[in-house]
mmCIF file of the N, C-alpha and C atoms, coordinates in Angstrom:
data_MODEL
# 
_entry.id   MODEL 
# 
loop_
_atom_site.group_PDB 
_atom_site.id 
_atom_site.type_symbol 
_atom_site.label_atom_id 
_atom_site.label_alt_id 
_atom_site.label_comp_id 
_atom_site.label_asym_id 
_atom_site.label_entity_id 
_atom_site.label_seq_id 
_atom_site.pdbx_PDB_ins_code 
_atom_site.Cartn_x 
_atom_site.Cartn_y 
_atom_site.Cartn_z 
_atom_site.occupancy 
_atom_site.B_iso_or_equiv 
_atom_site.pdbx_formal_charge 
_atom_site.auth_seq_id 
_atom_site.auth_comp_id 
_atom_site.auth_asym_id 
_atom_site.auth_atom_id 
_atom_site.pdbx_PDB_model_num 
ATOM 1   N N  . UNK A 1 1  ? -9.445  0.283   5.252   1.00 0.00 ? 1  UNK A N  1 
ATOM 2   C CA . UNK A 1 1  ? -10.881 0.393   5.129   1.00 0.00 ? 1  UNK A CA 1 
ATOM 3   C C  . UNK A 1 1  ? -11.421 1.405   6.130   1.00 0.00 ? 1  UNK A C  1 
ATOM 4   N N  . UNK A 1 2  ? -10.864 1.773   7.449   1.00 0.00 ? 2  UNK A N  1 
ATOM 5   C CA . UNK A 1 2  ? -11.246 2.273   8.032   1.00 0.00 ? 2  UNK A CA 1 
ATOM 6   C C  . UNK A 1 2  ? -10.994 3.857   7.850   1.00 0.00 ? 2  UNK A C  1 
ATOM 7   N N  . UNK A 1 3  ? -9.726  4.014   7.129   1.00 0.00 ? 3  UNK A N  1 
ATOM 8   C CA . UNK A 1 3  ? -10.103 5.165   6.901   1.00 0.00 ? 3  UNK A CA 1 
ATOM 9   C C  . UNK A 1 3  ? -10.627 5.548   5.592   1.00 0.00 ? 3  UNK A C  1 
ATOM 10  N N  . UNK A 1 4  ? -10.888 5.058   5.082   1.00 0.00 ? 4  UNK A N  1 
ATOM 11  C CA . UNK A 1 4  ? -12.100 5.217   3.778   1.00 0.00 ? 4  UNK A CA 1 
ATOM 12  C C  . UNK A 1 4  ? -12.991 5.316   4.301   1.00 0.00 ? 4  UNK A C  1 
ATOM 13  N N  . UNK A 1 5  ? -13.491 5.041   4.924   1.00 0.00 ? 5  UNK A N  1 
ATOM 14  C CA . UNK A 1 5  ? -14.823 4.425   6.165   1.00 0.00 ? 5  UNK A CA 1 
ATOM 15  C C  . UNK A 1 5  ? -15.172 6.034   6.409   1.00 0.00 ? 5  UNK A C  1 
ATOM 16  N N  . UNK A 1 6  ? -13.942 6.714   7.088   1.00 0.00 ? 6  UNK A N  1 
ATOM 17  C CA . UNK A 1 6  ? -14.381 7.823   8.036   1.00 0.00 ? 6  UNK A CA 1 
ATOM 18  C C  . UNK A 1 6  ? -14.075 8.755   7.151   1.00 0.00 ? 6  UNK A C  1 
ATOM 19  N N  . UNK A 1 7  ? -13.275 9.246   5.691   1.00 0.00 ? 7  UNK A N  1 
ATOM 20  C CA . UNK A 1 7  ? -13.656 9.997   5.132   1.00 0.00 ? 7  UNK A CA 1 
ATOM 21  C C  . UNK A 1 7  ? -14.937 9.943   4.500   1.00 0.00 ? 7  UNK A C  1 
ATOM 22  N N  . UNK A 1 8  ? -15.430 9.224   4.011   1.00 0.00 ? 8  UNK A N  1 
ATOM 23  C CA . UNK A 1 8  ? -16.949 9.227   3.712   1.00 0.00 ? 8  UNK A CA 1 
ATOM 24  C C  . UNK A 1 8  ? -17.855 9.957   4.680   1.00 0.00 ? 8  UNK A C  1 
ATOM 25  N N  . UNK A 1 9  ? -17.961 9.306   5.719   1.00 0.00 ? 9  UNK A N  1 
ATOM 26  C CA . UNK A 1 9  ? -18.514 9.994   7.129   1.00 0.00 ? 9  UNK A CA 1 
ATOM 27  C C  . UNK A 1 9  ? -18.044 11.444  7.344   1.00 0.00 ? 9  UNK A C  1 
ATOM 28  N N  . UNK A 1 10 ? -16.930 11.729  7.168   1.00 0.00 ? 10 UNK A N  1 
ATOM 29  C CA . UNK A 1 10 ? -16.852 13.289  7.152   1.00 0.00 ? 10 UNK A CA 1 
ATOM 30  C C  . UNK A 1 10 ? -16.573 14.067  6.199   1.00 0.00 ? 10 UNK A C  1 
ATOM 31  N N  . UNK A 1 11 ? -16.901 13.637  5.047   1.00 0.00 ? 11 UNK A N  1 
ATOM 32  C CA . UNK A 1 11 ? -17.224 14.369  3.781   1.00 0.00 ? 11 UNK A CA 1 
ATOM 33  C C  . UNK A 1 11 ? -18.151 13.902  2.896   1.00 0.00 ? 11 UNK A C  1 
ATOM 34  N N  . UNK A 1 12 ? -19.411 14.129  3.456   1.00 0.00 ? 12 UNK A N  1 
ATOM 35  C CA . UNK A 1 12 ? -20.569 14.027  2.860   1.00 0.00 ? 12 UNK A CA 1 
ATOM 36  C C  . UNK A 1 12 ? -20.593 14.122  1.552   1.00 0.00 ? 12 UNK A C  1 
ATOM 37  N N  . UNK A 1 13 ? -20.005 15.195  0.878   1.00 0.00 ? 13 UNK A N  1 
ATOM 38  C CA . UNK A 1 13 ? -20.413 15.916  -0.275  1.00 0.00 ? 13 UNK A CA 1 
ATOM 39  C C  . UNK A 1 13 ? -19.473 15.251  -1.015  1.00 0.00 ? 13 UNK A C  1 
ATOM 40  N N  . UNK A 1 14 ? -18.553 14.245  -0.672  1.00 0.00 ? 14 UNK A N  1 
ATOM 41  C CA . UNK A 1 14 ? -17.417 13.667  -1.474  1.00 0.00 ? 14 UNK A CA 1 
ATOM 42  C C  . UNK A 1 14 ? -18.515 11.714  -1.996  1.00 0.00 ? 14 UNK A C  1 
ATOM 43  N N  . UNK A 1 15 ? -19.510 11.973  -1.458  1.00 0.00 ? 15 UNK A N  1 
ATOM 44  C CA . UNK A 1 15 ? -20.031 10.128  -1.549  1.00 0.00 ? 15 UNK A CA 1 
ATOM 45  C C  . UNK A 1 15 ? -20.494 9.785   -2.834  1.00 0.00 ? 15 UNK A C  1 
ATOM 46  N N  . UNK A 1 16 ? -19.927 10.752  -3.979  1.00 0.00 ? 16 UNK A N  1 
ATOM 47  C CA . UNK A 1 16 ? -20.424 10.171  -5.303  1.00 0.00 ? 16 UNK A CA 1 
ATOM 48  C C  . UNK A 1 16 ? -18.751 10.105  -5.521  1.00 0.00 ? 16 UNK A C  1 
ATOM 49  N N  . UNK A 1 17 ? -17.720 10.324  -5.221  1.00 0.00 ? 17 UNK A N  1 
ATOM 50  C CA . UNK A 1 17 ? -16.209 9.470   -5.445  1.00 0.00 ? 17 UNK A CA 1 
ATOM 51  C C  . UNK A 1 17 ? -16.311 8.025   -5.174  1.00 0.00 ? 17 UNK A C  1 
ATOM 52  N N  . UNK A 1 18 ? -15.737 7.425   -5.746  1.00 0.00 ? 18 UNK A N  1 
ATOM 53  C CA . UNK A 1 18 ? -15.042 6.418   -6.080  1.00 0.00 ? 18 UNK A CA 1 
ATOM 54  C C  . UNK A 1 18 ? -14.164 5.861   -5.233  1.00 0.00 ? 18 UNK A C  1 
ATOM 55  N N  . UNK A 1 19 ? -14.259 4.176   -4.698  1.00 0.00 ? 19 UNK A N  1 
ATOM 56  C CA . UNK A 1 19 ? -13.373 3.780   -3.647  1.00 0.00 ? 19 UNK A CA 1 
ATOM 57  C C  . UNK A 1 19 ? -11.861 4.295   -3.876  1.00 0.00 ? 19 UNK A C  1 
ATOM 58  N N  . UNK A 1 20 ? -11.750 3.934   -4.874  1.00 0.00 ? 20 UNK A N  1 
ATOM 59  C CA . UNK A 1 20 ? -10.127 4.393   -5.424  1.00 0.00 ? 20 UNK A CA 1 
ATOM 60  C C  . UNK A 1 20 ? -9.528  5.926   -5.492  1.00 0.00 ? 20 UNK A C  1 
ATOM 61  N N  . UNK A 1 21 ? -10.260 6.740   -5.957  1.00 0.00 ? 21 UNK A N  1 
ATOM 62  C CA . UNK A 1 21 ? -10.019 8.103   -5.383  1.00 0.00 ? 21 UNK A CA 1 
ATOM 63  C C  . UNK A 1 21 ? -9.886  8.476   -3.919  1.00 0.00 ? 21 UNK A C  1 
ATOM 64  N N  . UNK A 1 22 ? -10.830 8.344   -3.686  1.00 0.00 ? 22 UNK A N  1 
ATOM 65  C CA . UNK A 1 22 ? -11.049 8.083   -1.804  1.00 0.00 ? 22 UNK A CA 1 
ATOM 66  C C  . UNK A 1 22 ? -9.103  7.442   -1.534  1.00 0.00 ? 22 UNK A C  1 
ATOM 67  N N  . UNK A 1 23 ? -9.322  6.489   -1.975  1.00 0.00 ? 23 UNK A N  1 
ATOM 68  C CA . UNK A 1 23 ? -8.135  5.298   -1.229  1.00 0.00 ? 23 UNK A CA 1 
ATOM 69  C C  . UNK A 1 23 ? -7.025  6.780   -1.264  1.00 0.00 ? 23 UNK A C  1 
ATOM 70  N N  . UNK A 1 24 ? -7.115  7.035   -2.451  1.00 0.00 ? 24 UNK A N  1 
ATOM 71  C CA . UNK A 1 24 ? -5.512  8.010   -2.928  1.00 0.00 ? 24 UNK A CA 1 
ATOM 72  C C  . UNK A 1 24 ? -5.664  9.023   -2.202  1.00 0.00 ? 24 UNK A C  1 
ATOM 73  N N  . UNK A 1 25 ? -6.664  9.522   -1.419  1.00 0.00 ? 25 UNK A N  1 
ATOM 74  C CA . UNK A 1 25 ? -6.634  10.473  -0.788  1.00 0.00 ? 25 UNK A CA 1 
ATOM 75  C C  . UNK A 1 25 ? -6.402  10.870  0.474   1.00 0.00 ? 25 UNK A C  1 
ATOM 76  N N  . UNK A 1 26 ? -6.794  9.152   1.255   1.00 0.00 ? 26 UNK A N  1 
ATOM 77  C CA . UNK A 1 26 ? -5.700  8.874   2.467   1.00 0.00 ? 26 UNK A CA 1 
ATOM 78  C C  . UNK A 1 26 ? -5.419  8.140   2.634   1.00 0.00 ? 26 UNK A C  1 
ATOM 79  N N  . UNK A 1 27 ? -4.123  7.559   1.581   1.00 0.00 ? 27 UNK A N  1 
ATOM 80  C CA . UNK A 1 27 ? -3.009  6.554   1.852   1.00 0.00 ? 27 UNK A CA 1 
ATOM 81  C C  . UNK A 1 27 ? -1.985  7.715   2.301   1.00 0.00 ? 27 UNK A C  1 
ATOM 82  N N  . UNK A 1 28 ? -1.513  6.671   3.458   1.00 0.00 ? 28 UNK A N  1 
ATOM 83  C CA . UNK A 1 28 ? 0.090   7.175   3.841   1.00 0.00 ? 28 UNK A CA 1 
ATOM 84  C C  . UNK A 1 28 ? 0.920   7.217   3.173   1.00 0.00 ? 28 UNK A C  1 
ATOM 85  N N  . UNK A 1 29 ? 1.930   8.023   2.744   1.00 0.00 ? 29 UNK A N  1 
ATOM 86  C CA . UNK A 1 29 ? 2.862   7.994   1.858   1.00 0.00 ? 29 UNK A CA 1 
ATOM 87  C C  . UNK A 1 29 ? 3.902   7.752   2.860   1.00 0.00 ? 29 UNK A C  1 
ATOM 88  N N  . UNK A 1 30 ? 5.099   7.293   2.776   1.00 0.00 ? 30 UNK A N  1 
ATOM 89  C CA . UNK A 1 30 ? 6.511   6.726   3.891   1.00 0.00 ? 30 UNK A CA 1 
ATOM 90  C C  . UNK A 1 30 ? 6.613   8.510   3.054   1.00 0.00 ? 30 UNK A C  1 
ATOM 91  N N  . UNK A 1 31 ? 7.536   8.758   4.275   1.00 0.00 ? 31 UNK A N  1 
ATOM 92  C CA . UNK A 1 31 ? 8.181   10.409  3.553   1.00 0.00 ? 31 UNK A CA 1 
ATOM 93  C C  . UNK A 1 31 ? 9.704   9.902   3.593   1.00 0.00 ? 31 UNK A C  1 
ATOM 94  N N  . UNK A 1 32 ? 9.974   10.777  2.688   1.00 0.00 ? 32 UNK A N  1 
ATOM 95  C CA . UNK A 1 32 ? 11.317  10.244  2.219   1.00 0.00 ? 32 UNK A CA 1 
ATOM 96  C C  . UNK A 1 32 ? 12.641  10.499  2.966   1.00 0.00 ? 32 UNK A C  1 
ATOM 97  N N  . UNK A 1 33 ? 13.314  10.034  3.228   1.00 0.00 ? 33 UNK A N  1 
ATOM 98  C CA . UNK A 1 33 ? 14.399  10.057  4.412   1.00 0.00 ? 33 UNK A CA 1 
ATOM 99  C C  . UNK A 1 33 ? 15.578  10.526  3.397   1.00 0.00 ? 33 UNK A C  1 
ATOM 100 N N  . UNK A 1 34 ? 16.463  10.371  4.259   1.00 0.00 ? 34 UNK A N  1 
ATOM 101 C CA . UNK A 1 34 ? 18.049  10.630  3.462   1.00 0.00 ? 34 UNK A CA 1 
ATOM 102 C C  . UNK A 1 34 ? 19.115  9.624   3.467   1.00 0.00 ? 34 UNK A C  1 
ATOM 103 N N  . UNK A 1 35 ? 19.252  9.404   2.401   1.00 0.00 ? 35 UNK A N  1 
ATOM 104 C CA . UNK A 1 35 ? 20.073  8.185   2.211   1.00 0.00 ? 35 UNK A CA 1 
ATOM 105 C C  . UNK A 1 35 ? 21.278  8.562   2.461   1.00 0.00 ? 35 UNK A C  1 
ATOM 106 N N  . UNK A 1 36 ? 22.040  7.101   3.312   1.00 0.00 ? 36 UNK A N  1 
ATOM 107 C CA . UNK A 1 36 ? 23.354  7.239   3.993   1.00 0.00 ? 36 UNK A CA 1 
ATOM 108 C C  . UNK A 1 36 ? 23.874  6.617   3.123   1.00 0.00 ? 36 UNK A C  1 
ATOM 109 N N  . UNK A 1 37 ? 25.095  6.942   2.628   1.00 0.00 ? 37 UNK A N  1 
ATOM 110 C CA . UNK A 1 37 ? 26.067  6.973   1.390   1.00 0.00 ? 37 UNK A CA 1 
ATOM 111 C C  . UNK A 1 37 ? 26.196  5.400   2.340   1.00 0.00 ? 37 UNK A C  1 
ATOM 112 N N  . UNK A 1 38 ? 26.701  4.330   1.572   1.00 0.00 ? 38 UNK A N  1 
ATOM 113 C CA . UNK A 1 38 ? 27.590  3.448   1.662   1.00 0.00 ? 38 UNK A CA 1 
ATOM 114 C C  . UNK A 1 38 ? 29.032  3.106   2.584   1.00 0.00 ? 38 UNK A C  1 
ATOM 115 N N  . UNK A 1 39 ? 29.441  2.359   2.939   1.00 0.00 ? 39 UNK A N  1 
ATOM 116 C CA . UNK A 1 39 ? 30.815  2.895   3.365   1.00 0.00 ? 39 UNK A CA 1 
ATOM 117 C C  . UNK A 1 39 ? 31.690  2.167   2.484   1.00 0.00 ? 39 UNK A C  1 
ATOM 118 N N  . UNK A 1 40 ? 32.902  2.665   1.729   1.00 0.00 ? 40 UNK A N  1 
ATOM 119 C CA . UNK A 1 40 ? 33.324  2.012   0.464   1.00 0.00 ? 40 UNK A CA 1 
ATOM 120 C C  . UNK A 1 40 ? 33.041  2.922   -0.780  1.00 0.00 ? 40 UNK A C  1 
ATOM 121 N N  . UNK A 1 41 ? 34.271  2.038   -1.782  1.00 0.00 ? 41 UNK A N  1 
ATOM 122 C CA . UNK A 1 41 ? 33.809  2.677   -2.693  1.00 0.00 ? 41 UNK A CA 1 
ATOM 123 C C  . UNK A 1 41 ? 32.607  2.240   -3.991  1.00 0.00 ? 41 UNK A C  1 
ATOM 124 N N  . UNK A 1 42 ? 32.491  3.129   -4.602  1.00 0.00 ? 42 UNK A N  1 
ATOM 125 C CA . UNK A 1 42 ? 31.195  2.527   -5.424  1.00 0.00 ? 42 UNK A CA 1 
ATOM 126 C C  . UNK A 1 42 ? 31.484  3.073   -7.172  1.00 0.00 ? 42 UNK A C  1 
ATOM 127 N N  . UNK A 1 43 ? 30.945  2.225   -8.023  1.00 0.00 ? 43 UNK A N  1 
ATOM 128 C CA . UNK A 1 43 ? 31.176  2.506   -9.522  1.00 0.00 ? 43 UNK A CA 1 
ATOM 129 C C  . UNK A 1 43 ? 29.765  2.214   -9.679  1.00 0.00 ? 43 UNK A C  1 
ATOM 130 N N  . UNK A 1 44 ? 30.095  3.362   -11.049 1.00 0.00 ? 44 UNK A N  1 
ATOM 131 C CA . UNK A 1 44 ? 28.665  3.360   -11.885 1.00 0.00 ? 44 UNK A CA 1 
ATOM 132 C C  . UNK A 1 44 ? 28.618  2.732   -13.108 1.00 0.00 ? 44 UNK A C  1 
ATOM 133 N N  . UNK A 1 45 ? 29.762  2.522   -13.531 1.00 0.00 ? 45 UNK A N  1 
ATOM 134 C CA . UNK A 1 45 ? 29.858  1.885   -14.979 1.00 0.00 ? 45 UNK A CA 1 
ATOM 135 C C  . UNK A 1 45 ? 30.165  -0.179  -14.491 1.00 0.00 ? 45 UNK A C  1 
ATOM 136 N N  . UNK A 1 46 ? 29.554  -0.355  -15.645 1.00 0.00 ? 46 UNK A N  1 
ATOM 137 C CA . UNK A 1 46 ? 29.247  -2.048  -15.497 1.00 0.00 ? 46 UNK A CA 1 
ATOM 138 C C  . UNK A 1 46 ? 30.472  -2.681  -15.681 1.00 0.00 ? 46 UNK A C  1 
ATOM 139 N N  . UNK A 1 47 ? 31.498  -2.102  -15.887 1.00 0.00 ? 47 UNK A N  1 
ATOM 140 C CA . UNK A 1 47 ? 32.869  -3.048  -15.941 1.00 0.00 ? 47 UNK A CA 1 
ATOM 141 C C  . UNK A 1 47 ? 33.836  -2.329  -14.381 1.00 0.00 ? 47 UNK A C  1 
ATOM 142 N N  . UNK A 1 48 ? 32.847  -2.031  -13.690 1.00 0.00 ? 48 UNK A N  1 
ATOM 143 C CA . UNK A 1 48 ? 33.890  -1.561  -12.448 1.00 0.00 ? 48 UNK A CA 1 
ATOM 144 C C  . UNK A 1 48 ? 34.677  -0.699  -12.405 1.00 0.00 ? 48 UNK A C  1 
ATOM 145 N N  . UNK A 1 49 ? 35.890  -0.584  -11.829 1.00 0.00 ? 49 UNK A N  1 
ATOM 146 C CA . UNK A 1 49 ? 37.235  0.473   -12.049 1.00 0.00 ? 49 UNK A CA 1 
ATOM 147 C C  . UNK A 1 49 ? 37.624  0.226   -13.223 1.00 0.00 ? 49 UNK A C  1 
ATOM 148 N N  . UNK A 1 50 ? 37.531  -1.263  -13.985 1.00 0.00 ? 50 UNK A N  1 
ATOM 149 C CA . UNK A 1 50 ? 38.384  -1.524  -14.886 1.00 0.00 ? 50 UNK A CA 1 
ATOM 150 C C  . UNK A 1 50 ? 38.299  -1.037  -16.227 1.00 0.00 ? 50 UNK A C  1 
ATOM 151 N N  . UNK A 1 51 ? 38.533  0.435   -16.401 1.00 0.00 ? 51 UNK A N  1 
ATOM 152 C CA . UNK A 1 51 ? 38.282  1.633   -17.401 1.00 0.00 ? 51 UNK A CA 1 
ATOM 153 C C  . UNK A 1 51 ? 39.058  1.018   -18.586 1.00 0.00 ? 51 UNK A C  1 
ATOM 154 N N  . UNK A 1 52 ? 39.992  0.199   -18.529 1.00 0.00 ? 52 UNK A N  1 
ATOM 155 C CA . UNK A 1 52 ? 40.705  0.132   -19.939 1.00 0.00 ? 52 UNK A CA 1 
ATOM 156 C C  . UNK A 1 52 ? 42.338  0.982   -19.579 1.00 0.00 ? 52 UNK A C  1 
ATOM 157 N N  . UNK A 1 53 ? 42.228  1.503   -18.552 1.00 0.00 ? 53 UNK A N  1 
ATOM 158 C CA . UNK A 1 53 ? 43.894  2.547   -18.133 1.00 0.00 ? 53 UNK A CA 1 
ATOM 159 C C  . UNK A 1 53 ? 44.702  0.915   -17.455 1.00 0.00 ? 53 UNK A C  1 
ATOM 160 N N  . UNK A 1 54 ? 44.339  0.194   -16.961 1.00 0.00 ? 54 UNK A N  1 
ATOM 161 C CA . UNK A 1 54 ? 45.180  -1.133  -16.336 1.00 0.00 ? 54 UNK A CA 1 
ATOM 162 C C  . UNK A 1 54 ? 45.505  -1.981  -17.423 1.00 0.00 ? 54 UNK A C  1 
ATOM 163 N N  . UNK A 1 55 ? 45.005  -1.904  -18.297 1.00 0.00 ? 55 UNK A N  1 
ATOM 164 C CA . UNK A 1 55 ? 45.570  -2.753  -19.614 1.00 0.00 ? 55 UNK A CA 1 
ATOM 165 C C  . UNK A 1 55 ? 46.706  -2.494  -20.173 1.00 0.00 ? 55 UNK A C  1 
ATOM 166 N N  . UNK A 1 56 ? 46.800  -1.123  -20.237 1.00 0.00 ? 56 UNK A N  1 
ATOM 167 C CA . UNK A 1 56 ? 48.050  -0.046  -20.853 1.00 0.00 ? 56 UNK A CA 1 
ATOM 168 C C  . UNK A 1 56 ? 48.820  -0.169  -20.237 1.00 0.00 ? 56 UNK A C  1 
ATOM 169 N N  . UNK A 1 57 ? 48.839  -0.103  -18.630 1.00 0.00 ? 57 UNK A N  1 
ATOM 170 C CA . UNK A 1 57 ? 50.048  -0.592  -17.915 1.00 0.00 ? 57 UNK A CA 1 
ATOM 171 C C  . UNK A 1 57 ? 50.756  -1.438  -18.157 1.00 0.00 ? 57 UNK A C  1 
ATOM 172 N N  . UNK A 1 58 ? 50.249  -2.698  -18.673 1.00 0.00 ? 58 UNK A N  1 
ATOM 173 C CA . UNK A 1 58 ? 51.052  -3.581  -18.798 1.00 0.00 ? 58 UNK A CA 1 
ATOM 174 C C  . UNK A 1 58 ? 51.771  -4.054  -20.504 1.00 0.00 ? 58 UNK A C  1 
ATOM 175 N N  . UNK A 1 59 ? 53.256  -4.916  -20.596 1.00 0.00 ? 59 UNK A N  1 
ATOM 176 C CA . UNK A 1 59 ? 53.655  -5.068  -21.725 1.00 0.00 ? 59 UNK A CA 1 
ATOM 177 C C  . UNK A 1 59 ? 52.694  -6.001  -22.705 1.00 0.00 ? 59 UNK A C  1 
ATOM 178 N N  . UNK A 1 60 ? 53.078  -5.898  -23.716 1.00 0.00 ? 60 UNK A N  1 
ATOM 179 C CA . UNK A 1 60 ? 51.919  -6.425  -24.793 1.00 0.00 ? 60 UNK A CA 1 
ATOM 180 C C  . UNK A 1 60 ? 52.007  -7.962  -24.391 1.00 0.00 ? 60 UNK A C  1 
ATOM 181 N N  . UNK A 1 61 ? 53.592  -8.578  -24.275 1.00 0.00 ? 61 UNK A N  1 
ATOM 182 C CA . UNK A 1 61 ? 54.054  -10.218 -24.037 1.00 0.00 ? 61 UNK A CA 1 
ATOM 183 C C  . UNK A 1 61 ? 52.766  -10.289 -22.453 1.00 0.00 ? 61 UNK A C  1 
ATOM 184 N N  . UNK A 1 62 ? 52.668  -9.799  -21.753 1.00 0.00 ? 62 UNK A N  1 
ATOM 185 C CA . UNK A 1 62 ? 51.743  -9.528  -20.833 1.00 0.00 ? 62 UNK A CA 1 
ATOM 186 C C  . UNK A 1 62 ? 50.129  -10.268 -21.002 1.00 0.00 ? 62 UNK A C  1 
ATOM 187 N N  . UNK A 1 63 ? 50.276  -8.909  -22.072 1.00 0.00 ? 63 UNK A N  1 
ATOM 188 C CA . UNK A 1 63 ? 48.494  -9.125  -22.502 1.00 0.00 ? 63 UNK A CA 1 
ATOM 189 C C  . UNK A 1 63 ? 48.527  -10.180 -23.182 1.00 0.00 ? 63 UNK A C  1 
ATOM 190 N N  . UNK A 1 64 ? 49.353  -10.791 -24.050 1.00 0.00 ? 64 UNK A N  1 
ATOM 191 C CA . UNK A 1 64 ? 49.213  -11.406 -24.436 1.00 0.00 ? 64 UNK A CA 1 
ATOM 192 C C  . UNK A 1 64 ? 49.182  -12.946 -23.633 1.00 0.00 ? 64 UNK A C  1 
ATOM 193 N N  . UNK A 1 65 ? 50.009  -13.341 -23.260 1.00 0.00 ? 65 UNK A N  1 
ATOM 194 C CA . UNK A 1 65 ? 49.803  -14.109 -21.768 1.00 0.00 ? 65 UNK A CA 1 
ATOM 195 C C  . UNK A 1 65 ? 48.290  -13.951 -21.129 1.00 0.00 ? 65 UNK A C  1 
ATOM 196 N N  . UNK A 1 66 ? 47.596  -13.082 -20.868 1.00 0.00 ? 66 UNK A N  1 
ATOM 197 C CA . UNK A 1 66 ? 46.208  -12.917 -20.234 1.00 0.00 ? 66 UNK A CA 1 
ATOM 198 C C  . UNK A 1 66 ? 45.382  -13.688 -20.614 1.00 0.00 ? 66 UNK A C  1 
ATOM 199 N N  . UNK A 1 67 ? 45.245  -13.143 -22.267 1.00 0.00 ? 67 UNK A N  1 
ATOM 200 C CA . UNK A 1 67 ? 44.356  -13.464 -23.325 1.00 0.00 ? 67 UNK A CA 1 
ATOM 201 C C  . UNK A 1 67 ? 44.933  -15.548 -23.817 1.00 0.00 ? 67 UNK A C  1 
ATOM 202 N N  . UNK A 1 68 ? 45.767  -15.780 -23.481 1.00 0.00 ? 68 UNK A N  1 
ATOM 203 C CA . UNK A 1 68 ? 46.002  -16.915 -23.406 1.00 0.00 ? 68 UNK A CA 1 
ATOM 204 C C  . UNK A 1 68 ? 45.336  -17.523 -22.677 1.00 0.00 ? 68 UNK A C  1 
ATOM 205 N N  . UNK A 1 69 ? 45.822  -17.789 -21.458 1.00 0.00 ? 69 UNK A N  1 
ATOM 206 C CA . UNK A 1 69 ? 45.210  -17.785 -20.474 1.00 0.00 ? 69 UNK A CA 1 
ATOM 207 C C  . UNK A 1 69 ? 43.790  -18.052 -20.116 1.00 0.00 ? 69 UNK A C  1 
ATOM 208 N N  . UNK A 1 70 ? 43.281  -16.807 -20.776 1.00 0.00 ? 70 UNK A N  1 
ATOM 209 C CA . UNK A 1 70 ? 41.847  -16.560 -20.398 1.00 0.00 ? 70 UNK A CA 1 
ATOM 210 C C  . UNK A 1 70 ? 41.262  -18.008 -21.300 1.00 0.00 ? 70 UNK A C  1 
ATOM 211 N N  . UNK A 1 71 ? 41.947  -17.688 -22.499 1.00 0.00 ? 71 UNK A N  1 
ATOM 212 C CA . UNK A 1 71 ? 41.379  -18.991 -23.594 1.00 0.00 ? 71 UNK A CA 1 
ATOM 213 C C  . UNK A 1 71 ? 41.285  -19.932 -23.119 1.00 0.00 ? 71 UNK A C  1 
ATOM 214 N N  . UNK A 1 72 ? 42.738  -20.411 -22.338 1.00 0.00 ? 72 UNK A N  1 
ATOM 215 C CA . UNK A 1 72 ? 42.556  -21.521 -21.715 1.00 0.00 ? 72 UNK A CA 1 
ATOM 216 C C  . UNK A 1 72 ? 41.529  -22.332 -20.795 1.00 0.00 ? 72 UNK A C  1 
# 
């Protein structure tokens, strides 16, 4: 409020604006910093590392065992 307050007061010619214009005109904006990477690794896709190449590795009696398993 206060500084709404004192742009009014020092811009006369601005007192037919609007609280809300005013507001946007001196709110602080945070300025934007630089983001520090993570430490680790990181994925972008929603199933993780697990691309579908670790499946192939293994024998079918394998997968098949998994998928048992998993049923279970």
């Amino acid at each position: 409020m206060d500084k709404i307050d004192r742009y009014y007061k020092t811009h006369p010619e601005s007192a037919r604006l609007n609280v809300i214009d005013v507001w946007q005109k001196v709110i602080d904006y945070p300025k934007a910093g630089k983001a520090r990477p993570d430490p680790g690794e990181t994925w972008k896709n929603a199933h993780w590392y697990l691309n579908g190449e670790w499946w192939h590795q293994i024998y079918e009696s394998e997968q098949l065992g998994f998928v048992k398993g998993y049923l279970w």
